[in-house]
N, C-alpha and C positions, 0 to 999 in steps of 0.2 A: 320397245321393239315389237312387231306385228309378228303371228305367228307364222306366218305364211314365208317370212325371211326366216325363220327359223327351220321351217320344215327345208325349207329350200336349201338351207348351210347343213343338214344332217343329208339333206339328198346327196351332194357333193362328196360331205366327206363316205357314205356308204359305199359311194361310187369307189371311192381311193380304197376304201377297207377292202372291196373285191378285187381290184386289182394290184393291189399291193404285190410283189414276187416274191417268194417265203425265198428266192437267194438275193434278195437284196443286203446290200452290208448294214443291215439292221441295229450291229451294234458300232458304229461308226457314227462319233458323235460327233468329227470334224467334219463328213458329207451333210449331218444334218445343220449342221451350224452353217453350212454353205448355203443348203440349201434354202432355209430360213433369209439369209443374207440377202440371197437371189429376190425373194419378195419385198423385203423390208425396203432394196434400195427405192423399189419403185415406190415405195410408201414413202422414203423422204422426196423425191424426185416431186412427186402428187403434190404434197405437204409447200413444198417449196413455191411450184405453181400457184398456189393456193392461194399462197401472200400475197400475190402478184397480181390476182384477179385472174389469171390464165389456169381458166377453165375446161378450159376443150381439151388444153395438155394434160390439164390434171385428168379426165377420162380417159384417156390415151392408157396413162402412165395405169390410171387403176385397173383398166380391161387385164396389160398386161400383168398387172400383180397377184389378179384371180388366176392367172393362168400358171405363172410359178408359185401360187398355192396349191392350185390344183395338181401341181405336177410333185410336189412333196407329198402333199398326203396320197397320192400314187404309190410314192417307194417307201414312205415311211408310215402310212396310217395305222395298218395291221402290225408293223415291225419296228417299233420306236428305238433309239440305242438302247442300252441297256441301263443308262442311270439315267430313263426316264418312264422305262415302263410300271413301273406304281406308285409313277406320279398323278397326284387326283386333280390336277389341270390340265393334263395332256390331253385326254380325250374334249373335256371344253374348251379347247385352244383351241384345237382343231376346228370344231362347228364354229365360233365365236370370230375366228380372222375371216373368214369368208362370208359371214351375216353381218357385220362390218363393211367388208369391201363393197357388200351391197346394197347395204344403207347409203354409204357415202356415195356412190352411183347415182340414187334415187335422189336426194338431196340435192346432187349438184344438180340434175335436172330439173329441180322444183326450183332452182335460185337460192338455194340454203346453202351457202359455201360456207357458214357457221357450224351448222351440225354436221356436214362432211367432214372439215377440218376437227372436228371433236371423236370422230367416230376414229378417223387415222391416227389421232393421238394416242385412242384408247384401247389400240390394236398395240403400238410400241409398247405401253404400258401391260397389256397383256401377254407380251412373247418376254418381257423382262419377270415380270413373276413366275411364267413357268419356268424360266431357266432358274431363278433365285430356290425356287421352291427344291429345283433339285441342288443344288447347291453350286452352280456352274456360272458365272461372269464371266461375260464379252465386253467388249470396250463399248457398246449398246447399251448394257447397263450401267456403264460408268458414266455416259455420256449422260441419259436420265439425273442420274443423279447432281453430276455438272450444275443442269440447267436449273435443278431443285435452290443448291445450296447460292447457286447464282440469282436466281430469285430474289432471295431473301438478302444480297447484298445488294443488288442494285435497284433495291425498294428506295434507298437512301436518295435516291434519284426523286423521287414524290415526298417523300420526307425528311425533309436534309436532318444530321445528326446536329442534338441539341448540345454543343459542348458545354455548356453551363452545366451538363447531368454530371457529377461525378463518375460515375461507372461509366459513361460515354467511351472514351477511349477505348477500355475495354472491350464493351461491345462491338466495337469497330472493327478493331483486332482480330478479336474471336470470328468475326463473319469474314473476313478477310481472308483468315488461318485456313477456312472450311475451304475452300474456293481454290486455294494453292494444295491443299492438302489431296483433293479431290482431281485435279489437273494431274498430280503426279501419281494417281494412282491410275489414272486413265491412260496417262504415259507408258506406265509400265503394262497395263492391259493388250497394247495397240499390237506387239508382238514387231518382229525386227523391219516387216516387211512394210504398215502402214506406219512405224515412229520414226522410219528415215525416210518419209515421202514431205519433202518440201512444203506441202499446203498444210498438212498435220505437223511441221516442226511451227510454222509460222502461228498458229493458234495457240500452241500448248505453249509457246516461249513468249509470244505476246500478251498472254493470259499472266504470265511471271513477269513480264517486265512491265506491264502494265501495275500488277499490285505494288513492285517493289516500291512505287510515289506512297503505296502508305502510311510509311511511317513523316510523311511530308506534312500529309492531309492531315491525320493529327497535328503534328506539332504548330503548323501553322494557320491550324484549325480553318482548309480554306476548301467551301464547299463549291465553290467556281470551278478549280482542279478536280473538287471529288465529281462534279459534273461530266468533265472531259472523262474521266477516268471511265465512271460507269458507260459513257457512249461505246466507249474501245470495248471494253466488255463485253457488251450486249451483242455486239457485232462479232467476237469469238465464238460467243454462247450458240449465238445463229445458226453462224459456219459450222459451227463444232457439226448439233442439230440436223443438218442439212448434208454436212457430207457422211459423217459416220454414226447417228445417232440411230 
């Protein structure tokens, strides 16, 4: 990272440090989690574009996401809630999301929709560790993790499972386990408001009804099914990604 984007994401956030307003509800950890949210969506919004090759939308989306950064570290630069002010990532969050934002700016303009889409990942990745650091999950971080343990099971897709392995089952199992285990913990995250919205019931229960063929795919050791299987997956994992991630 050049230092000049660096200087440029501390100009920013100094900017917010002075005007921050000592009556802000500073320790109001659901306005910050808003206002966090307010950024992030443009960051999946971006992120989404991305895939798509729609470029132009994704600058759109990121102008506006420096701008609900901008307006966070406003109310909350100088005034963090309170279970995060001696957190030792909050002040590099801060600089760190918006020398990002800028990166990927610069990037999509050179034709690099690689290192953009890398630079946006690694902003999600970094508002999930400040939050872990303090000891706090959103359905953000559960989503993260989703895509992790989903990963690892729809690898099986490039290297189908050897059932001649003894342990094979098992392992299947096990990754399968992670994946449901992980879906209902993200359920329970979503809070009442986004786990009875339609598009979020149709992911997290198709994610379950999807694995429930596993104990098929064993038994009939058939990696044709396991094929279909992981496509439906990948395609929750997306959504998931895309809408709440």
């Amino acid at each position: 990272m050049t230092s000049w984007l660096a200087h440029y994401a501390r100009a920013l956030l100094l900017v917010g440090l002075v005007a921050a307003p000592c009556s802000a509800l500073a320790d109001d950890l659901a306005d910050f989690n808003a206002a966090v949210e307010r950024a992030a969506a443009h960051n999946r919004v971006a992120l989404g574009y991305l895939r798509t090759q729609g470029t132009e939308l994704a600058s759109v989306e990121l102008e506006r996401m420096k701008d609900a950064w901008g307006e966070l570290t406003s109310r909350f630069g100088a005034n963090p809630p309170a279970v995060l002010k001696d957190n030792r990532l909050y002040t590099e969050t801060l600089v760190d999301v918006p020398t990002r934002i800028v990166t990927a700016m610069i990037m999509l303009d050179m034709g690099r929709d690689d290192i953009a889409r890398n630079s946006l990942q690694a902003i999600r990745l970094s508002l999930s560790n400040l939050r872990r650091e303090a000891g706090i999950e959103i359905l953000a971080d559960c989503v993260l993790d989703y895509s992790a343990v989903m990963a690892v099971f729809v690898a099986y897709d490039d290297t189908p499972p050897d059932w001649n392995r003894p342990e094979m089952a098992s392992e299947f199992s096990s990754r399968a386990d992670a994946v449901a285990k992980t879906a209902a913990r993200c359920d329970q995250l979503a809070g009442e408001d986004i786990r009875t919205r339609p598009k979020f019931r149709r992911l997290i229960d198709g994610t379950m009804t999807s694995l429930s063929f596993v104990p098929k795919v064993i038994a009939e050791r058939d990696n044709d099914l396991l094929h279909r299987l992981i496509g439906e997956l990948k395609a929750f994992d997306n959504l998931l990604s895309f809408r709440f991630g």
